[in-house]
C-alpha positions as a LaTeX table, in Angstrom:
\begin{tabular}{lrrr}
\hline
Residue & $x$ (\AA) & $y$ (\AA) & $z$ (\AA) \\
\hline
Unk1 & $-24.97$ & 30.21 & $-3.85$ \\
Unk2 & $-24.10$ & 30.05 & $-0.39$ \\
Unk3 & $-24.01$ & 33.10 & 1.82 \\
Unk4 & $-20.87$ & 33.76 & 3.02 \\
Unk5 & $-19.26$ & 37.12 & 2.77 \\
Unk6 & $-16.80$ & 35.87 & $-0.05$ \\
Unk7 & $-19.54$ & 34.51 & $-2.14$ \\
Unk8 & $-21.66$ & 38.18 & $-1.71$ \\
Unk9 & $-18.06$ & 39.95 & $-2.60$ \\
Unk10 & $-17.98$ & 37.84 & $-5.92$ \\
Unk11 & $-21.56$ & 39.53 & $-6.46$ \\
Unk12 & $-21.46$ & 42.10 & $-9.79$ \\
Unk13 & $-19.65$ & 42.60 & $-12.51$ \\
Unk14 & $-16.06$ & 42.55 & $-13.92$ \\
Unk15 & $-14.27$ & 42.99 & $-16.57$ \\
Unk16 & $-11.33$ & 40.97 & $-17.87$ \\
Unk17 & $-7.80$ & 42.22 & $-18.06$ \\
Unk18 & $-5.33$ & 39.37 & $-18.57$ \\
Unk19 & $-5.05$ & 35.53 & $-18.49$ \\
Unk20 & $-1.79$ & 34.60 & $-18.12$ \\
Unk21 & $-0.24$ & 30.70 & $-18.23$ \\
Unk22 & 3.09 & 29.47 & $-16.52$ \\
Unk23 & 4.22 & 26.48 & $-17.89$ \\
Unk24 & 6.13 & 23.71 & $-16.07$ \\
Unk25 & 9.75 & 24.92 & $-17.11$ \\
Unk26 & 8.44 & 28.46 & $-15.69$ \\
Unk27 & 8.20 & 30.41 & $-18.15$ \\
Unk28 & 4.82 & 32.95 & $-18.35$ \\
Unk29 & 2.47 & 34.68 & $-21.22$ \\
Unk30 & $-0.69$ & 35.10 & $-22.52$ \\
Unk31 & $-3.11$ & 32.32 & $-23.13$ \\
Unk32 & $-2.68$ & 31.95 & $-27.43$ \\
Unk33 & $-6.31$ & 31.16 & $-27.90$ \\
Unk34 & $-6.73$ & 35.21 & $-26.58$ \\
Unk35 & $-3.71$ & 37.02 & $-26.83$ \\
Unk36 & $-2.48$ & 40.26 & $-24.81$ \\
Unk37 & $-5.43$ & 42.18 & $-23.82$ \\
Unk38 & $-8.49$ & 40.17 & $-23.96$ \\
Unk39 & $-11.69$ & 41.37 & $-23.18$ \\
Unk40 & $-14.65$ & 39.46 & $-21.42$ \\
Unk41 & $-17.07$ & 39.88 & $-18.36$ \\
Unk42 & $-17.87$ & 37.73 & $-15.93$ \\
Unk43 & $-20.92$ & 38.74 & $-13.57$ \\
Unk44 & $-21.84$ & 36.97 & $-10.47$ \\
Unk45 & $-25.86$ & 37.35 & $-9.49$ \\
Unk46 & $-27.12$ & 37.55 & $-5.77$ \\
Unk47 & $-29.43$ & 35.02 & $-6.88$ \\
Unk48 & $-26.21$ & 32.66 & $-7.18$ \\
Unk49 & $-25.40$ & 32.47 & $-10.91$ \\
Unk50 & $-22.66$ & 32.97 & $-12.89$ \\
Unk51 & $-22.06$ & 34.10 & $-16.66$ \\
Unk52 & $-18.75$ & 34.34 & $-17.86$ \\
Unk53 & $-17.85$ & 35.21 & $-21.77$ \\
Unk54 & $-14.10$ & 36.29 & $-22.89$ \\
Unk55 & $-12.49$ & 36.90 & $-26.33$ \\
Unk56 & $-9.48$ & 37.57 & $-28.27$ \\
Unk57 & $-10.16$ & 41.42 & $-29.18$ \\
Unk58 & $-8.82$ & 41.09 & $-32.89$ \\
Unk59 & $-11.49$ & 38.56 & $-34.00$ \\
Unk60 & $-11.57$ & 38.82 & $-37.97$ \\
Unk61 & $-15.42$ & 40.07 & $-39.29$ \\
Unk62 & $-17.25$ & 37.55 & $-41.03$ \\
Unk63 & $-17.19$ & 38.61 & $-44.45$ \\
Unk64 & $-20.77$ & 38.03 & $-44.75$ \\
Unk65 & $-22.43$ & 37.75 & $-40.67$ \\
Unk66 & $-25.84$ & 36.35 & $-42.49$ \\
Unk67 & $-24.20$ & 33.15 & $-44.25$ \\
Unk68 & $-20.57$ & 32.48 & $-42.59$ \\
Unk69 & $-18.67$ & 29.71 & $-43.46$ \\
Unk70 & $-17.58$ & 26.83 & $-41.17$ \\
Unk71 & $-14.05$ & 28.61 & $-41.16$ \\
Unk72 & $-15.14$ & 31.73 & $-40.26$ \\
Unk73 & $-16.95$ & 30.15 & $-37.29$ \\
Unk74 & $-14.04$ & 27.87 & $-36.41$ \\
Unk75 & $-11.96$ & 30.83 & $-36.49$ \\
Unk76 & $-14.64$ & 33.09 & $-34.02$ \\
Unk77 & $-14.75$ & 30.14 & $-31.53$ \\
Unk78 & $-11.09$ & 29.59 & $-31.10$ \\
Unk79 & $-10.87$ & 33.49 & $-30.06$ \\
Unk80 & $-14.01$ & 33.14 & $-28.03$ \\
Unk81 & $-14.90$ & 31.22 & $-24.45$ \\
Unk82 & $-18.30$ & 31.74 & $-22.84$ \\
Unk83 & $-20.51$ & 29.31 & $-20.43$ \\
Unk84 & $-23.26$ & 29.97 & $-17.46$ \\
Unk85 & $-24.71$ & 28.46 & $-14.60$ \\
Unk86 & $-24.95$ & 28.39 & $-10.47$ \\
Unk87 & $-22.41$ & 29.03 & $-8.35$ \\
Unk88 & $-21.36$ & 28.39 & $-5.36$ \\
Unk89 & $-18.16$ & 29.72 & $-2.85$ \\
Unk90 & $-16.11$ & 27.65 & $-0.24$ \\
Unk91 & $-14.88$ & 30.75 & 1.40 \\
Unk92 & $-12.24$ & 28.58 & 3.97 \\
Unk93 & $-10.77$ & 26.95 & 1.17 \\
Unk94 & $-10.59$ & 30.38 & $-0.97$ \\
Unk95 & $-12.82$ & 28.08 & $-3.74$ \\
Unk96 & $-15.67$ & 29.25 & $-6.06$ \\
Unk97 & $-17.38$ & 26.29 & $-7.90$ \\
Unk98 & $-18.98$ & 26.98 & $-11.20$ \\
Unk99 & $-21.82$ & 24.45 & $-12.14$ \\
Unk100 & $-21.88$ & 24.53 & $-15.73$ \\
Unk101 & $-25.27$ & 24.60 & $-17.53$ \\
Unk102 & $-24.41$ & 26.04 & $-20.70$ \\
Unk103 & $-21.16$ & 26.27 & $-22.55$ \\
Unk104 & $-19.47$ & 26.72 & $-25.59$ \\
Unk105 & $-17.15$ & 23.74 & $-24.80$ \\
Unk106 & $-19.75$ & 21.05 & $-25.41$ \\
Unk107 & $-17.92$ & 19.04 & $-22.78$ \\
Unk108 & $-18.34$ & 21.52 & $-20.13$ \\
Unk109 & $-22.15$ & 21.11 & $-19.93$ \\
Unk110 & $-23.13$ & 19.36 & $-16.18$ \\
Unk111 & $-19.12$ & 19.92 & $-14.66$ \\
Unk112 & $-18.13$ & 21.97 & $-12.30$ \\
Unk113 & $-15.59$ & 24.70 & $-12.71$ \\
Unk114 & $-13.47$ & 24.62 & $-9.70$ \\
Unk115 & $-11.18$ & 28.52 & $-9.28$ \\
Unk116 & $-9.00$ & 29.51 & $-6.43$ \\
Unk117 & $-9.75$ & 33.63 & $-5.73$ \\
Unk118 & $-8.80$ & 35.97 & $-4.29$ \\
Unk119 & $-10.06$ & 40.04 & $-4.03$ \\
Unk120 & $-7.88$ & 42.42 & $-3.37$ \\
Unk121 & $-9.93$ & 45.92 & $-3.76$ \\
Unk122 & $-11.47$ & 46.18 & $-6.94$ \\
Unk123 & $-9.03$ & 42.93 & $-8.59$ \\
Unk124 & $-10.20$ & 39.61 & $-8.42$ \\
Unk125 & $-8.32$ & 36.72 & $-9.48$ \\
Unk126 & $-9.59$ & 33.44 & $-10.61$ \\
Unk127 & $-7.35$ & 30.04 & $-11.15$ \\
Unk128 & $-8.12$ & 27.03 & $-12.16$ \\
Unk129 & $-7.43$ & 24.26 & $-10.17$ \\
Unk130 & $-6.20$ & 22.45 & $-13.17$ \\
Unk131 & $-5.51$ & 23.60 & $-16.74$ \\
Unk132 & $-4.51$ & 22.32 & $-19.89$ \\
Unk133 & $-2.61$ & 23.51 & $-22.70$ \\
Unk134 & $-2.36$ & 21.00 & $-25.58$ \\
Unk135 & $-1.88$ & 18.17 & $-23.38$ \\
Unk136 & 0.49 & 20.22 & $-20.89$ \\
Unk137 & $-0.55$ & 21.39 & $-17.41$ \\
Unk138 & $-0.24$ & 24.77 & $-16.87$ \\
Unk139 & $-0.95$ & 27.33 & $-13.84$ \\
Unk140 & $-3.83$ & 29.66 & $-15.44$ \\
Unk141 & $-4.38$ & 32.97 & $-13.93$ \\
Unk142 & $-7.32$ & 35.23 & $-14.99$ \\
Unk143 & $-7.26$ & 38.87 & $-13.72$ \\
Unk144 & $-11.12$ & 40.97 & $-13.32$ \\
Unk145 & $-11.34$ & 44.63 & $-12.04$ \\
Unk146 & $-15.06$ & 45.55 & $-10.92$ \\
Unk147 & $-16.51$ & 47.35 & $-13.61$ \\
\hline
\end{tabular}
């Protein structure tokens, strides 16, 4: 982690409140994967790591949490994102990278994350540099309040 002021303001934890998508022709909603009203947390340490897990928040119950089948599990993990690692913040540029170590995106493991954010009181915003959205690029916002 560096040691700026921006990268100690990322320090704590939030909770998730929306992630929103704009589409090229303009038009805006929720991310499908999650729905209106996710839930998540993402916490930032002083130590310079960063955990982030978010979910749809009407997940169907395994029927049996023991021995689940693969479609219950598909189902779980299409609601569900989650990955960990270091962090890092390029306050001039308004940046914070994410070094991926862990992920439930197999593909995400050794990348780097890249989000424009911004804080305004306790709101911080996170976007993706680039997003995807079966094959489309979209503008992905995430909204966090401190919790």
């Amino acid at each position: 982690m560096s040691s700026s002021r921006g990268a100690e303001a990322l320090v704590g934890v939030w909770r998730l409140e929306e992630i929103r998508d704009r589409t090229p022709d303009g038009r805006t909603g929720d991310h499908p994967d999650f729905g209106p009203g996710p839930d998540g947390f993402l916490v930032y340490t002083s130590r310079g790591y960063v955990c982030v897990q978010f979910m749809a928040r009407n997940r169907p119950p395994w029927p049996r949490e023991d021995d689940p089948t693969q479609e219950d599990r598909a189902t779980a993990a299409a609601g569900y994102g989650a990955y960990a690692g270091r962090f890092e913040v390029d306050e001039a540029k308004g940046l914070v990278h994410h070094h991926v170590e862990v992920a439930l995106i197999p593909n995400r493991v050794g990348t780097t994350l890249t989000r424009r954010f911004s804080l305004s009181g306790d709101r911080l915003t996170l976007a993706p540099l680039a997003a995807r959205r079966k094959g489309i690029e979209v503008d992905r916002v995430l909204v966090w309040r401190r919790a």
